[in-house]
N, C-alpha and C positions, 0 to 999 in steps of 0.2 A: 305907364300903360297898365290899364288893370288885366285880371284875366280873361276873360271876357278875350278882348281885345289880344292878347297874346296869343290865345287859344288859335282864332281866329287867322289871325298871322301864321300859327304854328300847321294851320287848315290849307292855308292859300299858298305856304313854301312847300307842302308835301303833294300838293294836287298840280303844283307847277312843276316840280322834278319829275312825278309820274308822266307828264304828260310827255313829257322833254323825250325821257327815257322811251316812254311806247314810239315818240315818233322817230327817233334812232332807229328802234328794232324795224319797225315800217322802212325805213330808210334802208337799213342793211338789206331787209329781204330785196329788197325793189334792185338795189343793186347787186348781190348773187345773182339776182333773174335773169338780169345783164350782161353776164357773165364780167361785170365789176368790181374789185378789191372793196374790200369796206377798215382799213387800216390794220384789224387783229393780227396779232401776231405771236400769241400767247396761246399755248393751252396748259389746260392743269393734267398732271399726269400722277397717276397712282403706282407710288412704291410696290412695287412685286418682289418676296421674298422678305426675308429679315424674322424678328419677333413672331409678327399677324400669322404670317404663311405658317409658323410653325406652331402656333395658337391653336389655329384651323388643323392642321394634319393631324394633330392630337383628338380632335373633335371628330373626324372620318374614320377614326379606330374603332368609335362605337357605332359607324353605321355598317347595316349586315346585308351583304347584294347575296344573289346565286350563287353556285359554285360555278367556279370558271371565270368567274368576274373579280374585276379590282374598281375600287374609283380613287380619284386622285386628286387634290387641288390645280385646277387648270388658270384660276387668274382670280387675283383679288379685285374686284368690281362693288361699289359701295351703292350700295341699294339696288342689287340687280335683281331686274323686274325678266321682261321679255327680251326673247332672242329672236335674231335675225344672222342665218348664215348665210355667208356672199355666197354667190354660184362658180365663182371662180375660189372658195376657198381660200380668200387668203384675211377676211376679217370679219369677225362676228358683232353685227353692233346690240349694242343692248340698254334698253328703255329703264326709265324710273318712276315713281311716282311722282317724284319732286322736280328738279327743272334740266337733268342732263341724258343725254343718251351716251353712252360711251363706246368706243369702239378698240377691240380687243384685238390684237395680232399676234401670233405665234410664228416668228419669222425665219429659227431656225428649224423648225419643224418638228420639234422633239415632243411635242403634245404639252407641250406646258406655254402660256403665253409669254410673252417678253415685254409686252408694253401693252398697258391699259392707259390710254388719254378721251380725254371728253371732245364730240362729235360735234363740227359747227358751232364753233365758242360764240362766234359776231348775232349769234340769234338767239334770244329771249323761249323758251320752250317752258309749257303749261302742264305736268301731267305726259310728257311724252313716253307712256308707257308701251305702246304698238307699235317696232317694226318690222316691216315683210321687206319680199322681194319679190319682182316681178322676174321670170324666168330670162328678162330681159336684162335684168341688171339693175334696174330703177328700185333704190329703195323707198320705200314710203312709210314715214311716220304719224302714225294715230294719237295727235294729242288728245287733250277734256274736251275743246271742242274746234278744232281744226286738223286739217292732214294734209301737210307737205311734200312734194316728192322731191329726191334728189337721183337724177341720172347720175352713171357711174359713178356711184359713194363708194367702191373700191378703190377707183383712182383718185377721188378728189379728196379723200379722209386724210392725207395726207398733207395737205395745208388745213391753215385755219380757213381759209375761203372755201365756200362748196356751192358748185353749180346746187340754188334752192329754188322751187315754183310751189307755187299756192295751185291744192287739188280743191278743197272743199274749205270754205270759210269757213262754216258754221255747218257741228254735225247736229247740233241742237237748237231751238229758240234761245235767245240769250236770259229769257225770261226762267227755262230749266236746269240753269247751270248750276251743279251743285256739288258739292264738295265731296259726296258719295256715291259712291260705284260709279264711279268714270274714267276706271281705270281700261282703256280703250285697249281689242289689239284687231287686228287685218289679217287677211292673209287676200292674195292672187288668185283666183277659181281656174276651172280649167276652161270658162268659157272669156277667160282674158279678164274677167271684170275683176272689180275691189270688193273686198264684204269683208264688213268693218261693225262689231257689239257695240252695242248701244244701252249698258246697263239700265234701267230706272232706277231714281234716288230714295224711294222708300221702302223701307220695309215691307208692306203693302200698300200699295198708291190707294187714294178715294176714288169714288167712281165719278167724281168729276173730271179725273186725269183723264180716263180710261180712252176717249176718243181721240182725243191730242195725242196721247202718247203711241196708239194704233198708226194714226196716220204719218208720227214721223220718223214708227221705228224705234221711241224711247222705250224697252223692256224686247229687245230683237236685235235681229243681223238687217242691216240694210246694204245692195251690191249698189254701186254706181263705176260707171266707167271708168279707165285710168285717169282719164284728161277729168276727173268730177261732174258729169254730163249724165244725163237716164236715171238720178237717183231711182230708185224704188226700193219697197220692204220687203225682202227674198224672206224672213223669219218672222212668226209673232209668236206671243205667249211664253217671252222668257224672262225670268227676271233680273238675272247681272251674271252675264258669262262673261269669261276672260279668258275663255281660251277655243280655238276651233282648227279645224282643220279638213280636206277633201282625200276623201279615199283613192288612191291614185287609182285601183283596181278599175275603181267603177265611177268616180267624180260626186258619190252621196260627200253631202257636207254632214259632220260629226261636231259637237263641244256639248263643254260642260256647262253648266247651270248652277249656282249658288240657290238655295232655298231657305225659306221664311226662317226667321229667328223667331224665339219666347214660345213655342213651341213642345219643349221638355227638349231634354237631353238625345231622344233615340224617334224622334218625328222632325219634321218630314226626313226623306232622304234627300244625298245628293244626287245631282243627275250627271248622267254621260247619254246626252242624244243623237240620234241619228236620221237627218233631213233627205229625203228623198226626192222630193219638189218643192218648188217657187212656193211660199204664201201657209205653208202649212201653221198650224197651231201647237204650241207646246204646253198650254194649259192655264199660264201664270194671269191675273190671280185668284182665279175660280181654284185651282189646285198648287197648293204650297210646295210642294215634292212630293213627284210619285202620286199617286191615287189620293194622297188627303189632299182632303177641302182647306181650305183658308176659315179660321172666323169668321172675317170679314165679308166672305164672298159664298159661306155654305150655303144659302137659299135661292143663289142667283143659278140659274141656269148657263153651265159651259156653252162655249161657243159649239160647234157640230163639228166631229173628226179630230178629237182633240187627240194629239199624238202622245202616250206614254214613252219614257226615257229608256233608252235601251239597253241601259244598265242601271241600277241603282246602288247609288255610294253610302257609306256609312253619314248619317245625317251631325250635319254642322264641321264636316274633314275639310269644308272648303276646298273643293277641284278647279281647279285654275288654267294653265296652259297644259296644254295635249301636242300632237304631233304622233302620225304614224311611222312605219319604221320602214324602211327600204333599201337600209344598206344590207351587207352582206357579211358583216365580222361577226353578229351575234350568232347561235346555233337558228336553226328551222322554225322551232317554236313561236321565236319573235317575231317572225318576218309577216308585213303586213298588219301586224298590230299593233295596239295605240300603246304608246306612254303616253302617264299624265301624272303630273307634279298635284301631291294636295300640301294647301298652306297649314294648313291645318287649325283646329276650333276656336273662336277667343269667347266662347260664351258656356262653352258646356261644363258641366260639374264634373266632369272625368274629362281631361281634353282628350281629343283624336286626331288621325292627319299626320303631316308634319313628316312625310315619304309620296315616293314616287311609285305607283299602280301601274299594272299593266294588262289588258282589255284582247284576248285575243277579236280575231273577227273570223267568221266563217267564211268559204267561199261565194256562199250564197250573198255574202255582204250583211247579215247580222252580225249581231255581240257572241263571241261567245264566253268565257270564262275568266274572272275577273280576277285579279291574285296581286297580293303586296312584291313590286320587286325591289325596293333600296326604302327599307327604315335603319329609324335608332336614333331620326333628331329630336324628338321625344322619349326624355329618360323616366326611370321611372320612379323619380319624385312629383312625374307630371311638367317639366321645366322643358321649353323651348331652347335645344342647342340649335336649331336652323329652322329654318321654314320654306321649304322647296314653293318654288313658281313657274317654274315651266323647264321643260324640256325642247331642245335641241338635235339637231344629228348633224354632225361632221362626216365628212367627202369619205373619210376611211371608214365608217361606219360605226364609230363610238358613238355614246350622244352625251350631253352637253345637260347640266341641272341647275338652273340658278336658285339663288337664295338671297332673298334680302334684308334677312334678321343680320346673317354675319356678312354681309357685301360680298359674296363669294359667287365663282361659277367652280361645278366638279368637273370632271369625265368621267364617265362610265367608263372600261373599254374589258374586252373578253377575248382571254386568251394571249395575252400577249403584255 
């Protein structure tokens, strides 16, 4: 057989195993739906303690909080992206870029986890970096481009089988799927619906994109119903957030905004915004970050009512997951206002980033005053020891830091 012919064969075994395999996972899904077994019976489970754990604690000596405050290694998690705490407390699951969600439990309650395993092993997941929780209990996961819900993933994370249903097949044209910024995440509104980021995948899109991506939400927040029914675009003018959250105060939706790269070192900034109605405009990509113009888009005239960011970040710190704060262990200062994890630079000639911010808000429901509360994962050789991505809050009112340079989640906690 020549090559040619080998090749060929080597083309028609790999496109027939893919196939096999998707229709498995098809298969699984359909039977979770079911409430069906689909045979698994396996999970992979991550060592907690040993070596790693004490690798990591060595690397938390150099990170410097408030006074009053301690943080701690809370569970070794490999590539941990976003967090999702149960409402009942008793498991935090948490998203990757690559193909697992895992779900963490701290069972004797001592603030340290005891078992980190991977979440719904029988199903193939793309990107499953977003999940939430519905105030109901319903998790829901934001893959690249689809979102699953599983009722009670409290009770059911505990076998391999998990009550699974399909919300939204497709968050995008399969024609814009791309390998860049789709790193998805969700949260629950308080008007019951889903609103789920919709990164766009360049740098600055052409303005041939520009209507496609208006209309389906690519560069925005789109809400659609639990059940995936009433899509619409609640956000436009953004260019790849990854992280949001609603002011319990007053239900304005808040996130951040990553901004244009090639730019210099110290343009644009990052954003931290804040959405007060349906349909608003954030500027992207007539404005790169903040008040500058794009290259690209300096002669074109912005859309009308274009909203500036309601804080502006140090440019290219990459601000990622947010969450406000509503427990009650921190002192006064915190309460009501944002944490947000920055992952910090990979293009600047000094890096930056690479800690967790924190954004009071006023009463009135503006920003007010922006201040570093947990660095040090940036030494200062300039060398990444972590790279924070989102923040959490736990029932006691610590919160929760992931990082997926070292596969790590912290605790924050104060006073105690």
């Amino acid at each position: 057989m020549n090559r040619t012919r080998l090749l060929a064969a080597a083309v028609l075994t790999l496109s027939t195993s893919t196939l096999a395999y998707a229709q498995t996972q098809d298969s699984n899904l359909e039977r979770l739906s079911n409430f069906q077994t689909t045979g698994t019976s396996e999970f992979e489970v991550i060592e907690q303690g040993g070596e790693r754990a004490e690798a990591i604690k060595r690397i938390l000596e150099k990170v410097r909080v408030p006074s009053g405050f301690k943080i701690d290694l809370y569970a070794i998690v490999p590539d941990a992206r976003h967090m999702a705490v149960g409402p009942q407390g008793i498991v935090t699951f948490v998203g990757t870029r690559k193909t697992k969600v895992w779900a963490v439990t701290d069972r004797d309650k001592d603030r340290v986890a005891d078992e980190v395993k991977d979440f719904a092993p029988s199903l193939a997941m793309a990107i499953p970096n977003g999940p939430c929780f519905s105030p109901e209990g319903v998790l829901y996961i934001a893959e690249q481009n689809r979102v699953l819900s599983y009722p009670a993933a409290e009770f059911f994370y505990e076998s391999p089988d998990v009550a699974a249903f399909k919300v939204m097949e497709t968050l995008v044209p399969e024609a814009e799927v791309s390998f860049n910024h789709t790193a998805r995440v969700c949260r629950v509104g308080p008007d019951g619906k889903l609103y789920i980021s919709l990164g766009q995948p360049f740098n600055v899109p052409p303005p041939e994109k520009l209507e496609l991506y208006d209309r389906e939400g690519i560069g925005g927040i789109i809400r659609v119903g639990q059940d995936g029914k009433g899509r619409e675009v609640f956000t436009h003018g953004v260019r790849n957030s990854v992280g949001h959250d609603f002011n319990p105060a007053n239900g304005d939706l808040w996130f951040t905004d990553n901004q244009v790269d090639g730019m210099g070192d110290d343009i644009p900034p990052g954003e931290l915004n804040r959405q007060t109605e349906a349909g608003q405009n954030f500027g992207f990509p007539w404005y790169g970050g903040g008040s500058i113009r794009t290259n690209e888009y300096k002669n074109e005239e912005p859309p009308a009512g274009v909203v500036m960011p309601a804080v502006e970040m140090d440019a290219h710190a990459a601000d990622l997951g947010m969450t406000f704060y509503s427990g009650n262990q921190f002192p006064e200062k915190y309460r009501g206002g944002i944490f947000s994890a920055q992952h910090g630079s990979w293009n600047r000639t000094q890096p930056v980033g690479a800690r967790v911010m924190f954004t009071a808000v006023n009463e009135d429901g503006s920003a007010g005053a922006t201040e570093v509360f947990a660095q040090g994962w940036l030494d200062e050789n300039g060398e990444y020891l972590g790279r924070p991505v989102d923040v959490a809050q736990l029932r006691d009112g610590s919160i929760l830091v992931s990082d997926d340079l070292v596969g790590a989640i912290y605790r924050i906690s104060y006073g105690n």
